[in-house]
PyMOL CGO cylinders between C-alpha atoms (Angstrom):
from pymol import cmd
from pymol.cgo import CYLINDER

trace = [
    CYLINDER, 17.26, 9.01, -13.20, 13.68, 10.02, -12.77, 0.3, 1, 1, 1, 1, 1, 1,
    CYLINDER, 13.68, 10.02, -12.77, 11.94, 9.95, -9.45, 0.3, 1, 1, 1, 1, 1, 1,
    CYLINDER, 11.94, 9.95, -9.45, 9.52, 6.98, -10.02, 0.3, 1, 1, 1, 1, 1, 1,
    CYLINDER, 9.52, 6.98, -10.02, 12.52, 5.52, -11.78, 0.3, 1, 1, 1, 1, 1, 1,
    CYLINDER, 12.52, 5.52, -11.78, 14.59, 6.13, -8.56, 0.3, 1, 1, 1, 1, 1, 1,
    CYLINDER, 14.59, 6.13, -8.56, 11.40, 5.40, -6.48, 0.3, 1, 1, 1, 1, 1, 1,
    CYLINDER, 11.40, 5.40, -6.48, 11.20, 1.60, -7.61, 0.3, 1, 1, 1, 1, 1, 1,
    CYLINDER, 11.20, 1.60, -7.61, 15.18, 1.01, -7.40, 0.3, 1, 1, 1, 1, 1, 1,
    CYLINDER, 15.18, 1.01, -7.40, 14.98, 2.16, -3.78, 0.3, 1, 1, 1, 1, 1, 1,
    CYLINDER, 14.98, 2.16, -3.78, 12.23, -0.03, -3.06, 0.3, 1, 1, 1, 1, 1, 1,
    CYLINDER, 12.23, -0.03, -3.06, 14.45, -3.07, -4.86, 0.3, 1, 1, 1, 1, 1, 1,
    CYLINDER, 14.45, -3.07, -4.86, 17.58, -2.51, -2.91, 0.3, 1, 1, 1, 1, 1, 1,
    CYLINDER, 17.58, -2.51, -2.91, 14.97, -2.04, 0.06, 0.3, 1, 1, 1, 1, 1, 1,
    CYLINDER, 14.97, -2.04, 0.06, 13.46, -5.45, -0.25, 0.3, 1, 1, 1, 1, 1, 1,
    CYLINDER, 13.46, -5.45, -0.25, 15.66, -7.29, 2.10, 0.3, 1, 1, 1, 1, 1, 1,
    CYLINDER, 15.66, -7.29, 2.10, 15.74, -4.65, 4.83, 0.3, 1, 1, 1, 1, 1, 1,
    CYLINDER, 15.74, -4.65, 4.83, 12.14, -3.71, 4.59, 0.3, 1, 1, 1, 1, 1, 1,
    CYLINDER, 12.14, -3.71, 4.59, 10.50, -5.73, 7.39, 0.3, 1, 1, 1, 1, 1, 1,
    CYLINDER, 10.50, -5.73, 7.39, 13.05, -4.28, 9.59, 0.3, 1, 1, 1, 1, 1, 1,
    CYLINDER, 13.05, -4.28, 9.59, 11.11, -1.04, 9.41, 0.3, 1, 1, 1, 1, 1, 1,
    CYLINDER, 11.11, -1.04, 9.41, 7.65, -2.97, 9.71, 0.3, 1, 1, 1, 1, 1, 1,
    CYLINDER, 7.65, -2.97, 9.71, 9.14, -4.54, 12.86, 0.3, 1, 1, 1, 1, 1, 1,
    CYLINDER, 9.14, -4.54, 12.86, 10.63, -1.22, 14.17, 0.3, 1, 1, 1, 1, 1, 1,
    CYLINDER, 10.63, -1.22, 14.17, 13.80, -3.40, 14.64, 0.3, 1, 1, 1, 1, 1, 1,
    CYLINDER, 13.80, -3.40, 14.64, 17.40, -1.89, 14.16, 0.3, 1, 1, 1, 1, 1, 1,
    CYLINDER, 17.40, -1.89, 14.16, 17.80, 1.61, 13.22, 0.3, 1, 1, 1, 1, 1, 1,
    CYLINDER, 17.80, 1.61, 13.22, 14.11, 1.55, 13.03, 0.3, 1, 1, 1, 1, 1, 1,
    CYLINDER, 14.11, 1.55, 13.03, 13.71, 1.13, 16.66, 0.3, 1, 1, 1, 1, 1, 1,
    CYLINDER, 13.71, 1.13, 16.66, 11.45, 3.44, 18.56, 0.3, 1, 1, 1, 1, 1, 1,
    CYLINDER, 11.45, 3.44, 18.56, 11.13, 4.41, 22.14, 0.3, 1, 1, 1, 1, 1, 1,
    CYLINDER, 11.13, 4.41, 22.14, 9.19, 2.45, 24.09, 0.3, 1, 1, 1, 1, 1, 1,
    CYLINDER, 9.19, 2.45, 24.09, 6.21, 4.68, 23.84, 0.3, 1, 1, 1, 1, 1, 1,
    CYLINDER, 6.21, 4.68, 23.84, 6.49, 5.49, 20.33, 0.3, 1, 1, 1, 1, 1, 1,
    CYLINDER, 6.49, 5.49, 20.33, 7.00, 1.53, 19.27, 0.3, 1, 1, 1, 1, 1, 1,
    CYLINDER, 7.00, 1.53, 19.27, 3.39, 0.88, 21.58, 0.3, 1, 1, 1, 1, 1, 1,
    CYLINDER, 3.39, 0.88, 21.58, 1.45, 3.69, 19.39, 0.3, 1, 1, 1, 1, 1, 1,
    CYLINDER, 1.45, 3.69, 19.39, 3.23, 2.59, 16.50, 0.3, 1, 1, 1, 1, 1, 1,
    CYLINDER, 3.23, 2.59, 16.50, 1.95, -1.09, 16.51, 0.3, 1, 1, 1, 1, 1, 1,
    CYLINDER, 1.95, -1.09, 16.51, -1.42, -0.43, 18.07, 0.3, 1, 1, 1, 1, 1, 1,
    CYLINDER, -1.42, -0.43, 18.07, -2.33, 1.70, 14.99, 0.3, 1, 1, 1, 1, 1, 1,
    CYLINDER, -2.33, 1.70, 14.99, -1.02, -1.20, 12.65, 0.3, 1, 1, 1, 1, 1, 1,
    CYLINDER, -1.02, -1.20, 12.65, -3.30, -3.07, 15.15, 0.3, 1, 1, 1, 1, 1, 1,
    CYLINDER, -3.30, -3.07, 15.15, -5.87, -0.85, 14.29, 0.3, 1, 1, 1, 1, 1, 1,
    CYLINDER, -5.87, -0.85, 14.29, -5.49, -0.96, 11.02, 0.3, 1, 1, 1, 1, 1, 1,
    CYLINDER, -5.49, -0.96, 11.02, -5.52, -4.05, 10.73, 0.3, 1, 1, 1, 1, 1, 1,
    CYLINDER, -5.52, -4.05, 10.73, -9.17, -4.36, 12.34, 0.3, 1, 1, 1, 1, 1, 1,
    CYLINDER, -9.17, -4.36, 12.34, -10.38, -2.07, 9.83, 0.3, 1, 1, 1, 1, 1, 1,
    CYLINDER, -10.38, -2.07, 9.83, -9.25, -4.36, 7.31, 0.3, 1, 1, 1, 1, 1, 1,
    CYLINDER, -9.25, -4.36, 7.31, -10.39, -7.31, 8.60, 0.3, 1, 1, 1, 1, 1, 1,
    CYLINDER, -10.39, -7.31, 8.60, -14.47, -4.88, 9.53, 0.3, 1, 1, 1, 1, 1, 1,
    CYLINDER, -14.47, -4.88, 9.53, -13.92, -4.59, 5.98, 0.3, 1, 1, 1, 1, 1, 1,
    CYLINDER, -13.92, -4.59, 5.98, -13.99, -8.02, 5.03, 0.3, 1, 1, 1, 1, 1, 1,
    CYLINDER, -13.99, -8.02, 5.03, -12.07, -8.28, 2.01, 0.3, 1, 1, 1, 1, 1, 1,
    CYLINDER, -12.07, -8.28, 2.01, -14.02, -11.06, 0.34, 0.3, 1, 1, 1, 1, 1, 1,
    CYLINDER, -14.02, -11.06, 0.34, -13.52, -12.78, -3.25, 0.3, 1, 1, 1, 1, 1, 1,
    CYLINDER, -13.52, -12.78, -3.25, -11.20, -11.75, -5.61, 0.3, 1, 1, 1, 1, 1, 1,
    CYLINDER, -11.20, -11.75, -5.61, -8.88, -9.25, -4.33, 0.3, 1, 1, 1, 1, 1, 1,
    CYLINDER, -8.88, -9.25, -4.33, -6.34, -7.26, -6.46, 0.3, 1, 1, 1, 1, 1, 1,
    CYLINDER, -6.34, -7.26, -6.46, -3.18, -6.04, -4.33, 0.3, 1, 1, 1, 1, 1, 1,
    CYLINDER, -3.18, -6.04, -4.33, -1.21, -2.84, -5.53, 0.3, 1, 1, 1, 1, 1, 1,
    CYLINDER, -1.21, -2.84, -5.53, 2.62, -2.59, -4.71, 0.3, 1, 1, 1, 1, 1, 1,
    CYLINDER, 2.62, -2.59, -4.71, 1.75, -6.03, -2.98, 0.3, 1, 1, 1, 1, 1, 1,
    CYLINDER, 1.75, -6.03, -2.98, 5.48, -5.67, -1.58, 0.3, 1, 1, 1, 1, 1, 1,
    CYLINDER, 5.48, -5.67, -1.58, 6.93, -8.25, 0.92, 0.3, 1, 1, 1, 1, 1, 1,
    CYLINDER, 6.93, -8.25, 0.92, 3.83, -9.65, 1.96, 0.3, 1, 1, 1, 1, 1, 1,
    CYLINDER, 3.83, -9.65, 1.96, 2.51, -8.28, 5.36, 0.3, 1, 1, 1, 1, 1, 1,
    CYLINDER, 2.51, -8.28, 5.36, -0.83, -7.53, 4.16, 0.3, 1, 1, 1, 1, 1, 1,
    CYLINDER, -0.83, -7.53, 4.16, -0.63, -9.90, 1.42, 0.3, 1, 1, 1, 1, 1, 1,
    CYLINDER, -0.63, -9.90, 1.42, -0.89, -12.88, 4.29, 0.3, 1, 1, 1, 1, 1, 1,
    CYLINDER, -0.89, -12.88, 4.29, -3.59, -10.75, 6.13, 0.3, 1, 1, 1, 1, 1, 1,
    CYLINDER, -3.59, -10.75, 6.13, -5.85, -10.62, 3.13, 0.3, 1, 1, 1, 1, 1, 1,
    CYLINDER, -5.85, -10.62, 3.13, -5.61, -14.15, 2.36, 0.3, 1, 1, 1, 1, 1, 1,
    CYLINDER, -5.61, -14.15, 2.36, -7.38, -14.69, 5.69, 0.3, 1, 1, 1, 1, 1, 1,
    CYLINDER, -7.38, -14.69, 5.69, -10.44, -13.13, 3.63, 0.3, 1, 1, 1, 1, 1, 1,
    CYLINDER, -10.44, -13.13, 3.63, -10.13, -13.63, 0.27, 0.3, 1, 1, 1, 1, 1, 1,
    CYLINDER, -10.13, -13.63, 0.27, -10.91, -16.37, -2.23, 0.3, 1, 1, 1, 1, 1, 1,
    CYLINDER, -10.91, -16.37, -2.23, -7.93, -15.38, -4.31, 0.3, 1, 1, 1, 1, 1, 1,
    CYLINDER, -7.93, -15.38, -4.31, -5.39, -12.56, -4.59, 0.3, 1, 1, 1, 1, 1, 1,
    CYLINDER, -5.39, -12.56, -4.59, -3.47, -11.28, -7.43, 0.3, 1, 1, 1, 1, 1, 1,
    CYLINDER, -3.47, -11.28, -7.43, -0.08, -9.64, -5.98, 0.3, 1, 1, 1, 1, 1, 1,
    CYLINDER, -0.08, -9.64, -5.98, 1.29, -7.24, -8.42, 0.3, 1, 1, 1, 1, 1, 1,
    CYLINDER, 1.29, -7.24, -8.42, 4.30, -5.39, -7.45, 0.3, 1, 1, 1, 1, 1, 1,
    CYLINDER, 4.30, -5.39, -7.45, 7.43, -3.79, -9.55, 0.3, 1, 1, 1, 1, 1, 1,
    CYLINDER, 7.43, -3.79, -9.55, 10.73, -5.34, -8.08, 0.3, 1, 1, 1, 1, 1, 1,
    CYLINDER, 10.73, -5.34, -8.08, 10.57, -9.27, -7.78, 0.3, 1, 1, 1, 1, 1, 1,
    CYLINDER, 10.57, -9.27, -7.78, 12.98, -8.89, -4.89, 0.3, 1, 1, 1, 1, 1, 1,
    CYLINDER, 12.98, -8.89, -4.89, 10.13, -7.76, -2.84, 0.3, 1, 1, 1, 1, 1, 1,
    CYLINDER, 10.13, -7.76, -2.84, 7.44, -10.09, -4.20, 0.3, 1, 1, 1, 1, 1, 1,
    CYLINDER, 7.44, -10.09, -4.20, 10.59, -13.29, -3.81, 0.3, 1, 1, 1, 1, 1, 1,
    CYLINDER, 10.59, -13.29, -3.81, 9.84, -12.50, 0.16, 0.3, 1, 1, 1, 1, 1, 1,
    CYLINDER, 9.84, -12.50, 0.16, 5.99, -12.51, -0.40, 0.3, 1, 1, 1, 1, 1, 1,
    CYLINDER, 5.99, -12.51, -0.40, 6.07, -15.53, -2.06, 0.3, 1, 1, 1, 1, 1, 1,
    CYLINDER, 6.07, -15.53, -2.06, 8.03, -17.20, 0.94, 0.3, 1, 1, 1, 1, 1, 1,
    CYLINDER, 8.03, -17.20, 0.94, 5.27, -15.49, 3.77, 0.3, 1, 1, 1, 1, 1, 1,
    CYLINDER, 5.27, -15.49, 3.77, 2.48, -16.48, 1.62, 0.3, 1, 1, 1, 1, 1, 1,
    CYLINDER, 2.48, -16.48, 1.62, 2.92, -19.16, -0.97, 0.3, 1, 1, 1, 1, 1, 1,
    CYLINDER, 2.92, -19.16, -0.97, 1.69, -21.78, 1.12, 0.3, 1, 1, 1, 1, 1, 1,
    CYLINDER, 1.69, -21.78, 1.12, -1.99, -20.78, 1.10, 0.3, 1, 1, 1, 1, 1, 1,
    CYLINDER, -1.99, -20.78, 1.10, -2.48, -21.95, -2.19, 0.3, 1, 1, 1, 1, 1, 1,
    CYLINDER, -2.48, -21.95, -2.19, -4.68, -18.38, -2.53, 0.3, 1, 1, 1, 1, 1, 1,
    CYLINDER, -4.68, -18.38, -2.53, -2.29, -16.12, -4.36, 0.3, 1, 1, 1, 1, 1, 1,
    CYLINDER, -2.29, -16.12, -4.36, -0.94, -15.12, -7.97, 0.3, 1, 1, 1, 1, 1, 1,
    CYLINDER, -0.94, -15.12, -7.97, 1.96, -12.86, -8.43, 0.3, 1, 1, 1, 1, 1, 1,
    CYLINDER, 1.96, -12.86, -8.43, 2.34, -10.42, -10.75, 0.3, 1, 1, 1, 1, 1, 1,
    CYLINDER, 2.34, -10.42, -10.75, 5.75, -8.46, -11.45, 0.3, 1, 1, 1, 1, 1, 1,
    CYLINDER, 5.75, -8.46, -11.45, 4.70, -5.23, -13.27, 0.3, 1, 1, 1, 1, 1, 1,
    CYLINDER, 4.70, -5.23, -13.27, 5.02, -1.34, -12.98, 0.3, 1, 1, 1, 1, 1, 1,
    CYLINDER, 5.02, -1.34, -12.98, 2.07, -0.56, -11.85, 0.3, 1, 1, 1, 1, 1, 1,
    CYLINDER, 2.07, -0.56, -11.85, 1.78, 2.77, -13.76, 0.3, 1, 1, 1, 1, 1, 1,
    CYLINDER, 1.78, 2.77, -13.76, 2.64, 0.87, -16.94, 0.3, 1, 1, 1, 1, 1, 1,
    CYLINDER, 2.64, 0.87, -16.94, 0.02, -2.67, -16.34, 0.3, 1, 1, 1, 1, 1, 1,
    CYLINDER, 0.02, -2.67, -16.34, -3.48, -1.77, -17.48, 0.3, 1, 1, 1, 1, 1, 1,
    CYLINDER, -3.48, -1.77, -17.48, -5.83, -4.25, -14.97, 0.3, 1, 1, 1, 1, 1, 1,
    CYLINDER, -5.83, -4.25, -14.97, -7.93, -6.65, -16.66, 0.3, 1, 1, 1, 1, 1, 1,
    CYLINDER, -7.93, -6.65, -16.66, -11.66, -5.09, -17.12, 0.3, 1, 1, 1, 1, 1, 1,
    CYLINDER, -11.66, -5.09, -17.12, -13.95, -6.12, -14.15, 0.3, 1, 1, 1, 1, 1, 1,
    CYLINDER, -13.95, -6.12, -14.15, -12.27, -8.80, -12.32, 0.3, 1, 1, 1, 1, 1, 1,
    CYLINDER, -12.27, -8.80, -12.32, -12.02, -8.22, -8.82, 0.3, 1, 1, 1, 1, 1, 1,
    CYLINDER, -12.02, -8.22, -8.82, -14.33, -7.31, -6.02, 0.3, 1, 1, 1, 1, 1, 1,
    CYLINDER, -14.33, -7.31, -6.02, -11.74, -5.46, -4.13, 0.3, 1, 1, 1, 1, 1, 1,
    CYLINDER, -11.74, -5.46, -4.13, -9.03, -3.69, -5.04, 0.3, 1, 1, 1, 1, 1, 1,
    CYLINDER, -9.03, -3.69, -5.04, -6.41, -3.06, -1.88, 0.3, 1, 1, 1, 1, 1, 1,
    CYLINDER, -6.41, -3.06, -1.88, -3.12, -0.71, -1.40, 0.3, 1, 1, 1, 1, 1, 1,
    CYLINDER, -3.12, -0.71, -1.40, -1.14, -0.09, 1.53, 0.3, 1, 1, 1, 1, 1, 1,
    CYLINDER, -1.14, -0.09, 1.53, 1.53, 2.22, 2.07, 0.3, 1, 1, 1, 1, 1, 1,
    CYLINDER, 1.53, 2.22, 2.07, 1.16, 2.98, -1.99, 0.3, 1, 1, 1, 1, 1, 1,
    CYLINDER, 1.16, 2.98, -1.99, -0.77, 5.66, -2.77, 0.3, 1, 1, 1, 1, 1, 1,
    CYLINDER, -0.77, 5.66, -2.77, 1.61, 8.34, -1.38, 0.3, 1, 1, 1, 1, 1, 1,
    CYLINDER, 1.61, 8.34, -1.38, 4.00, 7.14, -3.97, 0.3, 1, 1, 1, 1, 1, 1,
    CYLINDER, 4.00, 7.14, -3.97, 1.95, 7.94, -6.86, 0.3, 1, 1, 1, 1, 1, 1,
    CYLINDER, 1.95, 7.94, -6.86, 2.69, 11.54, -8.33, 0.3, 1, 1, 1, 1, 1, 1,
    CYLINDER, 2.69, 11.54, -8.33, 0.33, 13.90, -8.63, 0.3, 1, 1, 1, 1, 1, 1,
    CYLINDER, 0.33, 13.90, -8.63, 0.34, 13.61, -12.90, 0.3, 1, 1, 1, 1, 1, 1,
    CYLINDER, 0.34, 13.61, -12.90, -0.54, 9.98, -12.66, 0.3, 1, 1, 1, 1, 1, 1,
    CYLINDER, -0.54, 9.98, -12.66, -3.41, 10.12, -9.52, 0.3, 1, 1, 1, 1, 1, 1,
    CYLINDER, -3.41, 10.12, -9.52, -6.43, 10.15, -12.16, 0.3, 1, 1, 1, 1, 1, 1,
    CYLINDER, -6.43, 10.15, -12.16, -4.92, 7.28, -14.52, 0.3, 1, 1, 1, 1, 1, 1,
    CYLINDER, -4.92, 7.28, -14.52, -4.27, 5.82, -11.64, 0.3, 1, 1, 1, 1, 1, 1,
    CYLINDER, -4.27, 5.82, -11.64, -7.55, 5.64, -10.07, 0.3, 1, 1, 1, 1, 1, 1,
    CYLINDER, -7.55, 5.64, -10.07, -9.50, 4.48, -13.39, 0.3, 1, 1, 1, 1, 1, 1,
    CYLINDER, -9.50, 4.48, -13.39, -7.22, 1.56, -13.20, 0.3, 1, 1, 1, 1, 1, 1,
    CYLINDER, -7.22, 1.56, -13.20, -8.65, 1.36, -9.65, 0.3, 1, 1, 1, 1, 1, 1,
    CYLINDER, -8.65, 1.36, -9.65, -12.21, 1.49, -11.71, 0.3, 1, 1, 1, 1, 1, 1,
    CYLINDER, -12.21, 1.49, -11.71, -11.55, -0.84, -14.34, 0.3, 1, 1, 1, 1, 1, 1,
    CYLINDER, -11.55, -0.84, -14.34, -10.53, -3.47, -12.23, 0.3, 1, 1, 1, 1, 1, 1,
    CYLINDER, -10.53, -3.47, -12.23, -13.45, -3.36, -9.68, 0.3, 1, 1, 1, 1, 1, 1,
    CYLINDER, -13.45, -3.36, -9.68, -16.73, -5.72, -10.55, 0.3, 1, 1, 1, 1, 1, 1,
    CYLINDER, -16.73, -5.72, -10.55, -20.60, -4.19, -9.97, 0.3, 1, 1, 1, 1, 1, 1,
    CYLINDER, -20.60, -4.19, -9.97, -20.67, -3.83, -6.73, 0.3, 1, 1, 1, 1, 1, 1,
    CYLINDER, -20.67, -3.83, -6.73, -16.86, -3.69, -5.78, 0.3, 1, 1, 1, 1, 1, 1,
    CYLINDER, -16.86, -3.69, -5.78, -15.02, -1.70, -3.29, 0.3, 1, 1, 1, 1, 1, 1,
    CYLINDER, -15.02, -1.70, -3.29, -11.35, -0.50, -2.47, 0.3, 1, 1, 1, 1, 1, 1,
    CYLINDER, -11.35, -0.50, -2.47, -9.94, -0.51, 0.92, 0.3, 1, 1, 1, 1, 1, 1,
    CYLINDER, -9.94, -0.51, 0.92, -6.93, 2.05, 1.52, 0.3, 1, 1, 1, 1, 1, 1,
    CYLINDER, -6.93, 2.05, 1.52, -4.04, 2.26, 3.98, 0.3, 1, 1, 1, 1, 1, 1,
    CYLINDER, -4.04, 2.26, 3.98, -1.16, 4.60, 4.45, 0.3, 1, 1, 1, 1, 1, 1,
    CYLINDER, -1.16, 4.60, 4.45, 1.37, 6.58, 6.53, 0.3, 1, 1, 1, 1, 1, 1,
    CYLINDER, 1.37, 6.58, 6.53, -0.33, 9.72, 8.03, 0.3, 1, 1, 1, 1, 1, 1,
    CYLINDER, -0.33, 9.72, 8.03, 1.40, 13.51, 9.25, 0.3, 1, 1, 1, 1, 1, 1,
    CYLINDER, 1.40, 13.51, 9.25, -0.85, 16.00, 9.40, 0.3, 1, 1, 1, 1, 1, 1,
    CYLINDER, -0.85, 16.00, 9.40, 1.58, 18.33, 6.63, 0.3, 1, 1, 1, 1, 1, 1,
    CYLINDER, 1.58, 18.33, 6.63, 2.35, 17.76, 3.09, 0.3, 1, 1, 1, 1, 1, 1,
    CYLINDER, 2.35, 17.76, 3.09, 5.66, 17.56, 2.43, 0.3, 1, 1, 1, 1, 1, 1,
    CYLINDER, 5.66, 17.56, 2.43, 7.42, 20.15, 0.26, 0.3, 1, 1, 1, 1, 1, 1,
    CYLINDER, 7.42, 20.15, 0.26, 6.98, 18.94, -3.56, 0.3, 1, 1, 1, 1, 1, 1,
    CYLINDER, 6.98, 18.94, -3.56, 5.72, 15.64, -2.13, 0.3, 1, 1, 1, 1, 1, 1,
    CYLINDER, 5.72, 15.64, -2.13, 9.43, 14.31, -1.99, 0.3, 1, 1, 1, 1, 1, 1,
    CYLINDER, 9.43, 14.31, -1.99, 11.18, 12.60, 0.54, 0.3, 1, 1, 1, 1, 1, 1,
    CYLINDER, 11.18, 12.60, 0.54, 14.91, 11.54, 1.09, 0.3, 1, 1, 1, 1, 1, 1,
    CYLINDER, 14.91, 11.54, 1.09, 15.79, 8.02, 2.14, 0.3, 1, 1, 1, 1, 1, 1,
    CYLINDER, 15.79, 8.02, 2.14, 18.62, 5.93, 2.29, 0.3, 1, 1, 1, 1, 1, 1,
    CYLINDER, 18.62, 5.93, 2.29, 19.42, 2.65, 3.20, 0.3, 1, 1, 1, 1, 1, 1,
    CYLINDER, 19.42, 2.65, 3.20, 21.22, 0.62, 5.90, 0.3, 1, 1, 1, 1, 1, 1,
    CYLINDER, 21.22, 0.62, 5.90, 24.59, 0.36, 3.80, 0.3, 1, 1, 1, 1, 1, 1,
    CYLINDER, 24.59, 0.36, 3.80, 23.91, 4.62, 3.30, 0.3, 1, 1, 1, 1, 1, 1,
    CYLINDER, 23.91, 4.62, 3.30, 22.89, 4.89, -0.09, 0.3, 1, 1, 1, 1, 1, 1,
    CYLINDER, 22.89, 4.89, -0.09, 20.21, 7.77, -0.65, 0.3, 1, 1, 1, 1, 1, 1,
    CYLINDER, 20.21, 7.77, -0.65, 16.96, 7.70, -3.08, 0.3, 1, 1, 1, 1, 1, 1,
    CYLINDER, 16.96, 7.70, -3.08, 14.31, 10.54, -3.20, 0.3, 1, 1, 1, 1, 1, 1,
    CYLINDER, 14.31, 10.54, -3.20, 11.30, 8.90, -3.49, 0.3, 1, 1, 1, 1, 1, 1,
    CYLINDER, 11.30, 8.90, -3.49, 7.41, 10.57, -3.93, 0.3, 1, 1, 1, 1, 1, 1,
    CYLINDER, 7.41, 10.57, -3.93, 5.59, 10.90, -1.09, 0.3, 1, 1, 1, 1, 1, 1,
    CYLINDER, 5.59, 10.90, -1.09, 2.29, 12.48, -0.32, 0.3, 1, 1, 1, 1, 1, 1,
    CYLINDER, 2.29, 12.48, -0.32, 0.63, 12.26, 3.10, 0.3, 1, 1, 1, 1, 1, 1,
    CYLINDER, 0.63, 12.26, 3.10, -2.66, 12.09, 2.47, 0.3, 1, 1, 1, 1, 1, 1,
    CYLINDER, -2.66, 12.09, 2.47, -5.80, 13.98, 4.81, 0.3, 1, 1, 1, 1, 1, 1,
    CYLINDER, -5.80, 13.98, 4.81, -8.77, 12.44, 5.03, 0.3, 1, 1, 1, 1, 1, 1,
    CYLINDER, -8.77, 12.44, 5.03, -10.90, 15.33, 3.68, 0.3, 1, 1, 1, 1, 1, 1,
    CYLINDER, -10.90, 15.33, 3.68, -8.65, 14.94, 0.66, 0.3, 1, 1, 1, 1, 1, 1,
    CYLINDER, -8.65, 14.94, 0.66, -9.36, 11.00, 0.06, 0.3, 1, 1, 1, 1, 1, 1,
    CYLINDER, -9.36, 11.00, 0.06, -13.42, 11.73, 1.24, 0.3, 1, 1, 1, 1, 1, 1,
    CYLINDER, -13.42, 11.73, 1.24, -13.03, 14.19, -1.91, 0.3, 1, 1, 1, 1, 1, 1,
    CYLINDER, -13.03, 14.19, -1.91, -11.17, 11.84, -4.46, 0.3, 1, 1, 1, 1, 1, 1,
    CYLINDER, -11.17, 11.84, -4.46, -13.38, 12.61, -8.03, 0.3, 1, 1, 1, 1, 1, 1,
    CYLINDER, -13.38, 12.61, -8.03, -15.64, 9.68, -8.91, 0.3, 1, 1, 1, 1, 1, 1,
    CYLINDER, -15.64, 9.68, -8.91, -15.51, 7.81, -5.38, 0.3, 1, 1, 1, 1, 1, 1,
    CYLINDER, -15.51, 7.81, -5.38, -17.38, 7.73, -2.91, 0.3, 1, 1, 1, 1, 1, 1,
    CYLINDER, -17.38, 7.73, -2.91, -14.65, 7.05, 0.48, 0.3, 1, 1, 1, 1, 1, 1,
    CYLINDER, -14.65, 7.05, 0.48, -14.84, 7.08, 3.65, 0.3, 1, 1, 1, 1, 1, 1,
    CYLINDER, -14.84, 7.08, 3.65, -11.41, 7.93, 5.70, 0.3, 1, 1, 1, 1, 1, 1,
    CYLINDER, -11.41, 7.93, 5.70, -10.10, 7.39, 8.99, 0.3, 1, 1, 1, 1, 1, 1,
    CYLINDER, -10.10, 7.39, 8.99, -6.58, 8.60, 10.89, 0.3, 1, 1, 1, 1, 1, 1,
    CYLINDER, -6.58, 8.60, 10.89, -5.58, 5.95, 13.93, 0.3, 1, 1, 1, 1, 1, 1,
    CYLINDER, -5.58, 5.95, 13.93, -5.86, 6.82, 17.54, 0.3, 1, 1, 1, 1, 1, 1,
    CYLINDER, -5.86, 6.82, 17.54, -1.65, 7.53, 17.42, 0.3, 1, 1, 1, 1, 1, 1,
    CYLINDER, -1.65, 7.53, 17.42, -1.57, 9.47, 14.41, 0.3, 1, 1, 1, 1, 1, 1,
    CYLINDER, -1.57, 9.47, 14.41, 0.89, 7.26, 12.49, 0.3, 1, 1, 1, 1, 1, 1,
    CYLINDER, 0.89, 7.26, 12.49, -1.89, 5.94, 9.91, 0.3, 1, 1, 1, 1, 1, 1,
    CYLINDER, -1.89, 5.94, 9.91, -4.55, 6.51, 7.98, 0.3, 1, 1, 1, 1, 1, 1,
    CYLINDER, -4.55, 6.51, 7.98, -7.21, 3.77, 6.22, 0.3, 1, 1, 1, 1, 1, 1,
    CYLINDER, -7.21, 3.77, 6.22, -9.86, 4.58, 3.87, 0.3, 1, 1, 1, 1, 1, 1,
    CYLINDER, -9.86, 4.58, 3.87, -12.46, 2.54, 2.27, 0.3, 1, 1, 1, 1, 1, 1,
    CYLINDER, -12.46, 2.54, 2.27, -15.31, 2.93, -0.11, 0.3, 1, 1, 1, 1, 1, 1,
    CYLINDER, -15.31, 2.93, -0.11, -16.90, 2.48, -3.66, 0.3, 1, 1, 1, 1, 1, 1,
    CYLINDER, -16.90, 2.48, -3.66, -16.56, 4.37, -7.39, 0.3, 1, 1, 1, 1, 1, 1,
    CYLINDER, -16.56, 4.37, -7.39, -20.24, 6.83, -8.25, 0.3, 1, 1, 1, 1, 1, 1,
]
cmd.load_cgo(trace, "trace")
């Protein structure tokens, strides 16, 4: 199996247990210390999202179970969800269905060519140290195509201040299976330098994040 192959299984079999990580709840616990930085840079985060002001027509990358899915919707006119597994958007549809605000969209994202010009802000969490290093500049014209005159992209991620050897990670699952899956921790001089954009980038007060926002030159 291929890595991105192996990345979106991991993330299917994940579905179910992935808010348990979100909520630092099981093995995921923290330390008391840790589990305070840990949610007062999702806190943060979550500011800078809202600073932002994701307004419109939002399109949401690896939309996933539906955290920021709900927080957008506080913002936007309408969102189209597109994520890979429909186990994770099933548990989106159940946190956010009920707004009447989104459409969801199963569809490998490195496969699903956006529609030209339709949204005013494009939005990813915890997704763009999943995509490869081969498919970053596809990947970002998608990000171009999809954006309206005038629209922006808003950014947010896991931070450590060292790359990863290869940009792969191990991880396994509560029942013990293992999945490598890509992962690139991004620095912020790195996204301020992304060709053809124009971003601004930001690591929280605890270290444990990183948001960026900005438009295309």
């Amino acid at each position: 199996m291929d890595v991105l192959a192996e990345q979106r299984d991991y993330y299917r079999h994940r579905a179910p247990e992935y808010d348990q990580w979100w909520q630092r709840q099981g093995r995921y616990a923290l330390d008391p210390e840790a589990e305070r930085g840990w949610f007062a840079d999702i806190d943060e985060a979550e500011q800078a999202l809202a600073a932002f002001a994701p307004a419109g027509d939002v399109l949401e990358y690896a939309a996933g179970t539906g955290w920021w899915t709900e927080r957008l919707t506080r913002h936007a006119r309408h969102i189209t969800a597109v994520d890979a597994n429909t186990e994770t958007l099933d548990l989106n549809r159940r946190r956010t269905a009920g707004t009447g605000k989104v459409t969801y969209l199963t569809a490998d994202i490195f496969a699903w060519t956006p529609p030209e010009s339709t949204f005013d802000t494009v939005f990813f969490a915890y997704w763009l140290s999943h995509v490869p290093e081969s498919l970053l500049s596809t990947f970002w014209a998608h990000v171009r195509r999809a954006l309206r005159p005038g629209g922006r992209v808003f950014l947010i991620d896991s931070y450590h201040h060292e790359r990863l050897a290869g940009d792969l990670q191990q991880r396994h699952l509560n029942d013990g299976r293992q999945f490598q899956v890509i992962k690139r921790y991004w620095q912020p001089a790195e996204l301020e330098s992304t060709p053809g954009w124009r971003l601004k980038a930001r690591v929280t007060t605890h270290r444990q994040a990183i948001h960026a926002h900005g438009t295309p030159i």
